[in-house]
C-alpha positions as CSV (number, residue, x, y, z in Angstrom):
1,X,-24.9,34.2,-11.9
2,X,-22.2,35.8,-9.7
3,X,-19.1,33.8,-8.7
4,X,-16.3,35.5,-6.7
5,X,-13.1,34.6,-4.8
6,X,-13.4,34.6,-1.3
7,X,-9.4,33.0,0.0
8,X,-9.5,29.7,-0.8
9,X,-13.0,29.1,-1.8
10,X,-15.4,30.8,-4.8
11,X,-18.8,31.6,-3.6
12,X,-22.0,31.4,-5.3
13,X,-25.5,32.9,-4.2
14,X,-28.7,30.3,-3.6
15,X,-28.8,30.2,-7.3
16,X,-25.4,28.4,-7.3
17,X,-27.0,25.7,-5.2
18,X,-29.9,25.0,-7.0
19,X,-27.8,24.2,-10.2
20,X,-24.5,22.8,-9.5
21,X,-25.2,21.0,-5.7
22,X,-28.8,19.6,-6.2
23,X,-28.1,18.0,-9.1
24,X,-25.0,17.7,-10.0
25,X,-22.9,17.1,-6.6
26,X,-20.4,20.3,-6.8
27,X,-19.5,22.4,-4.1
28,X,-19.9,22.7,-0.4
29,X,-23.6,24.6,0.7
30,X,-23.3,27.8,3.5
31,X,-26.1,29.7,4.8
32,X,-27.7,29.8,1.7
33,X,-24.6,30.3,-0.7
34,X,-22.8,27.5,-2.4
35,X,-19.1,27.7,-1.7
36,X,-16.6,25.5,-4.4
37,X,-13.0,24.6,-4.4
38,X,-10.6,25.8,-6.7
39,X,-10.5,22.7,-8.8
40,X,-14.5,22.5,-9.0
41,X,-14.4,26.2,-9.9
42,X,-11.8,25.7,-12.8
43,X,-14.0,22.2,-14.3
44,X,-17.0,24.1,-14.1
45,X,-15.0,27.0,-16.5
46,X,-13.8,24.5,-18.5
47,X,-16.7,22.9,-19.0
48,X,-18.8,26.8,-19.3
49,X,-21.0,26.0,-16.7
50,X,-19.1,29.7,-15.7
51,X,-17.9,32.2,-17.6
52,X,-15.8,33.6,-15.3
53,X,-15.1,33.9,-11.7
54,X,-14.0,38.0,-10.9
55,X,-13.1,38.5,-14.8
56,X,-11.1,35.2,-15.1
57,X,-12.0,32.6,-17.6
58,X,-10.4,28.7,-17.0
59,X,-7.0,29.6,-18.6
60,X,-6.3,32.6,-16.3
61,X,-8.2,30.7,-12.9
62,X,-6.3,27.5,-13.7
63,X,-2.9,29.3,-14.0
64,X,-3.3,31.6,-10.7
65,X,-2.9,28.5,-8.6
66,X,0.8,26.1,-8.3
67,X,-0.6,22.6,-8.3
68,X,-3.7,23.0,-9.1
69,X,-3.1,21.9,-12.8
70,X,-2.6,18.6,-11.3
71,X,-6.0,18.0,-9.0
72,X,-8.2,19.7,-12.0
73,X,-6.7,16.6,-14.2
74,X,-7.6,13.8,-11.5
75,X,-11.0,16.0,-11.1
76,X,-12.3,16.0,-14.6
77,X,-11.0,12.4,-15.3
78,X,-13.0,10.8,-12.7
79,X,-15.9,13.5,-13.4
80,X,-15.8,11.8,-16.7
81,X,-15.8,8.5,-15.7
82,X,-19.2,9.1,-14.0
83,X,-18.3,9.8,-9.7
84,X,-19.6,12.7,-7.6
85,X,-17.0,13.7,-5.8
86,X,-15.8,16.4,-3.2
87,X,-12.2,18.0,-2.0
88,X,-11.0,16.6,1.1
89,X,-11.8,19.7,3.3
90,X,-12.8,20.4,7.0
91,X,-16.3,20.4,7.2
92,X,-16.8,19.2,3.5
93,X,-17.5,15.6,3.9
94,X,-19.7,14.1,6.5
95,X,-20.2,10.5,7.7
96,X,-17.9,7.9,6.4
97,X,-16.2,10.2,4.2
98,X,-14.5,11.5,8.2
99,X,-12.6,8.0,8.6
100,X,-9.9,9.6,6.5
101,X,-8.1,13.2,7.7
102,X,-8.4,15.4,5.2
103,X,-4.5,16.2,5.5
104,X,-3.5,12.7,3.7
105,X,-6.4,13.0,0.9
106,X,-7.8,15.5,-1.7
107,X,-10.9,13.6,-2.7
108,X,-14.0,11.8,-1.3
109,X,-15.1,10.1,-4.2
110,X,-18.5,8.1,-4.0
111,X,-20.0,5.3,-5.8
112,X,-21.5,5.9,-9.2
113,X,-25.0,7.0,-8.7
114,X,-24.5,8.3,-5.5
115,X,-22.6,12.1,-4.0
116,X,-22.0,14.0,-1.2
117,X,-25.4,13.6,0.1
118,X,-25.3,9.6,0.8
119,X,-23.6,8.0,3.7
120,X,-21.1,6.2,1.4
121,X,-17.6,6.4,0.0
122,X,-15.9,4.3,-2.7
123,X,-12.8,6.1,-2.9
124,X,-10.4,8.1,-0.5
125,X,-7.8,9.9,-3.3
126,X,-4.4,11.3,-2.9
127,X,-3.2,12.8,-6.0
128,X,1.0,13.1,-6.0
129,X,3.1,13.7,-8.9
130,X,5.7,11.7,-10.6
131,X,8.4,12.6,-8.6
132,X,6.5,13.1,-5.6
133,X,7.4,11.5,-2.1
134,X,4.9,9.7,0.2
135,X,5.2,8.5,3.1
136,X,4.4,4.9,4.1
137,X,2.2,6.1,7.2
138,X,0.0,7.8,4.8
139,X,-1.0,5.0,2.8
140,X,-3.7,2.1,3.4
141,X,-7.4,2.8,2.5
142,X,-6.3,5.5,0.3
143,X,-6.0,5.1,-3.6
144,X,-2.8,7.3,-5.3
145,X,-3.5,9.1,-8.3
146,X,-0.1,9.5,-10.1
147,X,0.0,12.2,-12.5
148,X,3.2,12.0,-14.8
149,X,5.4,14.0,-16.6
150,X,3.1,13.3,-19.7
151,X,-0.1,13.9,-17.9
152,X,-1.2,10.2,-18.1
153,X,-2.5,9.3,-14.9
154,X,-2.3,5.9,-13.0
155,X,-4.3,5.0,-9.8
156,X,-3.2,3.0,-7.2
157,X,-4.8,1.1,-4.4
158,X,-3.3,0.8,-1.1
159,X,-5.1,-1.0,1.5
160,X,-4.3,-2.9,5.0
161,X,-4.2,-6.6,3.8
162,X,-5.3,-9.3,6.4
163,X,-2.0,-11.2,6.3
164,X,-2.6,-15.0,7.6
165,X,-3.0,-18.3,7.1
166,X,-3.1,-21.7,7.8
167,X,0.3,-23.4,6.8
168,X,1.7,-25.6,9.8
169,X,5.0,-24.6,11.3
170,X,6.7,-28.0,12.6
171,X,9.2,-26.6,14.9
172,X,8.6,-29.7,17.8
173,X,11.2,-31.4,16.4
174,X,15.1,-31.0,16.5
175,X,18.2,-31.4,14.1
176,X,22.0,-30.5,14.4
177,X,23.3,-28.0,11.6
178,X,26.8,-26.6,10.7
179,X,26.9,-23.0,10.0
180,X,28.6,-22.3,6.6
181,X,29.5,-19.0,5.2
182,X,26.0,-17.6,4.4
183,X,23.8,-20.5,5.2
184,X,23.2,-23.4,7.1
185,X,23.2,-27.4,6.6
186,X,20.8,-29.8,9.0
187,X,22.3,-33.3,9.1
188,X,19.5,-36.0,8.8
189,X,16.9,-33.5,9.9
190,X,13.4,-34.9,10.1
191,X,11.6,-34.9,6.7
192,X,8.5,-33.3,7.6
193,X,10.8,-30.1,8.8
194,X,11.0,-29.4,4.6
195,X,8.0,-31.2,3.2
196,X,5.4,-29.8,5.9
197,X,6.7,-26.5,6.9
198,X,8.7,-25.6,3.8
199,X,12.0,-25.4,5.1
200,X,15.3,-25.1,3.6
201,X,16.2,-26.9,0.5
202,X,17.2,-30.8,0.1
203,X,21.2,-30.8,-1.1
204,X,20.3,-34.4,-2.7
205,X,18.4,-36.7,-3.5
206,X,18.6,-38.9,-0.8
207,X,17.5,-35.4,1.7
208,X,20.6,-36.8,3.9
209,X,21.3,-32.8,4.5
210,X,18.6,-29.8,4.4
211,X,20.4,-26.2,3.4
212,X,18.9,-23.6,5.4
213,X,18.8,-20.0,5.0
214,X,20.4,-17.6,8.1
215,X,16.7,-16.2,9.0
216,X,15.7,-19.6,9.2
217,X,18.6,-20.9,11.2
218,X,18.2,-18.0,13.3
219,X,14.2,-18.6,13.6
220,X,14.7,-22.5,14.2
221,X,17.4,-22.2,16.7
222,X,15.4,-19.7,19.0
223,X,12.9,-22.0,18.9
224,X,15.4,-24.8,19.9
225,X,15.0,-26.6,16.7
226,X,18.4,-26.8,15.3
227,X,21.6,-27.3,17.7
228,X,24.3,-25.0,15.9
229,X,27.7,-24.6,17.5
230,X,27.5,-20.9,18.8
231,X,23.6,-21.2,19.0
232,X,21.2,-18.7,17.8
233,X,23.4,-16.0,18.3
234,X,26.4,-17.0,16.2
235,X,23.8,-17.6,13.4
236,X,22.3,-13.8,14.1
237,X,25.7,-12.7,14.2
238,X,26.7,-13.6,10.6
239,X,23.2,-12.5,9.1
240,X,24.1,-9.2,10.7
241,X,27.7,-9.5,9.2
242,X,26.3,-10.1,5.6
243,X,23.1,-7.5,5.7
244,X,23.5,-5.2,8.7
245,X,20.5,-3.9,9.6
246,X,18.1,-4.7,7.1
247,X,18.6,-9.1,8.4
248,X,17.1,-7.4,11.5
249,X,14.3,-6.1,9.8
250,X,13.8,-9.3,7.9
251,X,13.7,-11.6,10.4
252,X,11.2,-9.3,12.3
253,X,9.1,-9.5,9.7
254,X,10.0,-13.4,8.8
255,X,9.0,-14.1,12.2
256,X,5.8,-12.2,12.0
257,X,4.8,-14.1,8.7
258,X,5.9,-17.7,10.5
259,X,4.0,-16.6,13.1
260,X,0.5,-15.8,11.1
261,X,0.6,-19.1,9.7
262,X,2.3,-17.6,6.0
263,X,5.6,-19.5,5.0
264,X,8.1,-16.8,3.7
265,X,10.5,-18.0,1.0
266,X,13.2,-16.0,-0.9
267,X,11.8,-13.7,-3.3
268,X,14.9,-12.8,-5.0
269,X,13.6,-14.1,-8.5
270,X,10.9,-11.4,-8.1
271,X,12.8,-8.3,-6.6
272,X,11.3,-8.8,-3.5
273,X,12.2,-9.8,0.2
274,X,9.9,-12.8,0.5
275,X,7.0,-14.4,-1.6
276,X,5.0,-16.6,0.8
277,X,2.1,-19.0,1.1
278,X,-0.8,-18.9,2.9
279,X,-1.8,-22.8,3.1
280,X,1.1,-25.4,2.3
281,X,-0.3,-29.0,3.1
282,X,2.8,-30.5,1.1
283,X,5.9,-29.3,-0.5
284,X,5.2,-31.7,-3.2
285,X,1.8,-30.9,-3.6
286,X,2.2,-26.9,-3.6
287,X,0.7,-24.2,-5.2
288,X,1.7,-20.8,-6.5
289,X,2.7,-18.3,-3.6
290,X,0.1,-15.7,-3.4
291,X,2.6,-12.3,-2.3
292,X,5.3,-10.9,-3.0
293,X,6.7,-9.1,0.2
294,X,9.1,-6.2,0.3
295,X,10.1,-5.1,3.9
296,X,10.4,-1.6,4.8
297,X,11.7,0.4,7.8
298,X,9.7,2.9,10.1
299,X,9.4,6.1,8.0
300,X,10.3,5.0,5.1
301,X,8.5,7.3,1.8
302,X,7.7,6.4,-1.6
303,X,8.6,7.2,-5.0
304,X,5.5,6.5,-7.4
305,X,7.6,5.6,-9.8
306,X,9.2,2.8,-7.3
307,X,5.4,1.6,-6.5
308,X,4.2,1.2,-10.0
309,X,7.3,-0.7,-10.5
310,X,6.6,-3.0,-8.0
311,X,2.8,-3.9,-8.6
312,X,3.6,-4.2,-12.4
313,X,6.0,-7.0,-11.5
314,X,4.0,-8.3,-9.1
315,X,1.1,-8.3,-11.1
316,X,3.2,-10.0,-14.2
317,X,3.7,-13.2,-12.1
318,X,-0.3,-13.1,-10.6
319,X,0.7,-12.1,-7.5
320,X,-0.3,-9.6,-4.7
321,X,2.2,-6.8,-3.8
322,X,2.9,-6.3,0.1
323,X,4.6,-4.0,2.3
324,X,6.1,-5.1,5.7
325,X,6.8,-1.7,7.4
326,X,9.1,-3.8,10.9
327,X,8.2,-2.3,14.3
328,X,7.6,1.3,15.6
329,X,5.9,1.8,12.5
330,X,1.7,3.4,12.7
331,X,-0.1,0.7,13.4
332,X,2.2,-2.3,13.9
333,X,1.4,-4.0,16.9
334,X,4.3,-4.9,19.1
335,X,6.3,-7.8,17.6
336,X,4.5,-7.6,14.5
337,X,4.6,-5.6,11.3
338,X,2.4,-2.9,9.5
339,X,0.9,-4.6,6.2
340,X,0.3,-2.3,3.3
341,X,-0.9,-4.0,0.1
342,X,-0.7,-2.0,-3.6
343,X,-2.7,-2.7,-6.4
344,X,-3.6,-1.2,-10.4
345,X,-6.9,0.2,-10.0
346,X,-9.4,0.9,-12.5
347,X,-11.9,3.7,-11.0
């Protein structure tokens, strides 16, 4: 059988078809011909299904190509864990396997027992390096295949998360606060402003004084919950003092949460921005949170390493990691935030 390179792609006669598309999912048929990717070509040398494509043998096609070292080892590791799958190229994949531009992903990869000929898709891959950057707009239905320094892979699941809930938010009520330093104090505030909608923290036991954080003193008071001297705007003031920026980007994303129905509480104990809860019928009767939430700004690109941080820890205290990407990011409605949820995955 004949295999030669044609640019980017090695074509095979009718022959081709027959034994490597039919039945075994490879490749990409044309006119007749079978056409295959680089990194199909070089597992079907390694595996010698070819002997050689225009005199080259796997050592010499694997080496002719930067990069493609790293695909090949994502390739034959899922080839081996039993998935059809095909490179992410115009024209390549058809049906649901389109939802995804080919310029974010590599892969299609499809449920065990099915390929490129069934209308289904379990995986849309991304493979990056270690020390690779990735952008937060390119994540969310797309699984990251790390490849490390060591050649160990790890795959991670990003998906858009369906952030709500059902936790009440008792903000028809009112309290006077003092402002101090970097938090807040509400004098005999009503008790159901803590033990129904999770605010602030009692000072004592006899809950004469509730201690508030700034992004809730600024939420509460724009609501006209709390009467600080100054208002809402001396409150905002000395969250900007502290944290610039970034209490901007936290109480957008604070906001959004309280707004969902998700109580956000400090996650400073984790690493994180917020950990939060979903349903919170009594502060004495509560559960564990559910998330941990790290906010990020518009553009903002990973580090691998930095993820698989993250979802370690967040996995070590049973927890969900999540991504608040603030305003003017893809897909964040206006007001709101773009969600982007990481998780181990085992393919």
């Amino acid at each position: 059988m004949q295999a030669r390179v044609d640019g980017d792609r090695v074509r095979l006669d009718e022959r081709g078809r027959e034994r490597f598309y039919d039945s075994r999912g490879y490749g990409h048929p044309v006119d007749g011909e079978l056409h295959l990717s680089p990194v199909e070509t070089a597992h079907l040398l390694y595996r010698g299904d070819l002997d050689s494509v225009d005199g080259m043998g796997f050592r010499a096609f694997l080496e002719r190509e930067d990069g493609l070292a790293s695909r090949f080892l994502v390739y034959k590791d899922l080839r081996d864990r039993g998935f059809y799958l095909t490179p992410a190229r115009d024209g390549w994949v058809d049906g649901a396997a389109e939802e995804t531009p080919p310029a974010d992903i590599d892969f299609v990869v499809y449920p065990r027992g099915k390929g490129p000929w069934d209308d289904a898709v379990a995986y849309r891959m991304r493979v990056v390096a270690e020390r690779a950057s990735v952008p937060v707009d390119a994540l969310g239905d797309v699984v990251l295949a790390v490849v490390d320094e060591e050649s160990e892979l790890t795959y991670l699941e990003t998906t858009r998360p369906d952030v709500s809930g059902t936790a009440p938010d008792p903000t028809d009520t009112t309290a006077e606060a003092a402002l101090l330093n970097d938090r807040l104090l509400a004098w005999n505030p009503p008790e159901r402003l803590h033990t129904a909608g999770f605010y602030g923290r009692w000072l004592g036991d006899d809950h004469a004084a509730l201690q508030l954080s700034l992004l809730e003193g600024v939420y509460l008071a724009e609501r006209g919950v709390l009467s600080v001297p100054g208002g809402r705007d001396a409150v905002l003031a000395r969250g900007r003092e502290a944290a610039g920026d970034r209490f901007d980007r936290r109480l957008a994303v604070y906001t959004a949460l309280r707004e969902r129905g998700v109580v956000p509480k400090t996650g400073f104990k984790f690493g994180a921005d917020f950990r939060t809860y979903a349903e919170v019928s009594s502060v004495d009767d509560l559960g564990h949170s559910e998330r941990l939430v790290r906010v990020l700004s518009p553009g903002h690109a990973f580090r691998p390493r930095d993820l698989s941080l993250d979802v370690r820890l967040a996995h070590g205290v049973r927890k969900e990691m999540v991504f608040a990407v603030t305003e003017g990011a893809p897909g964040a409605p206006s007001g709101d935030a773009a969600w982007l949820a990481v998780s181990r995955l085992t393919p």
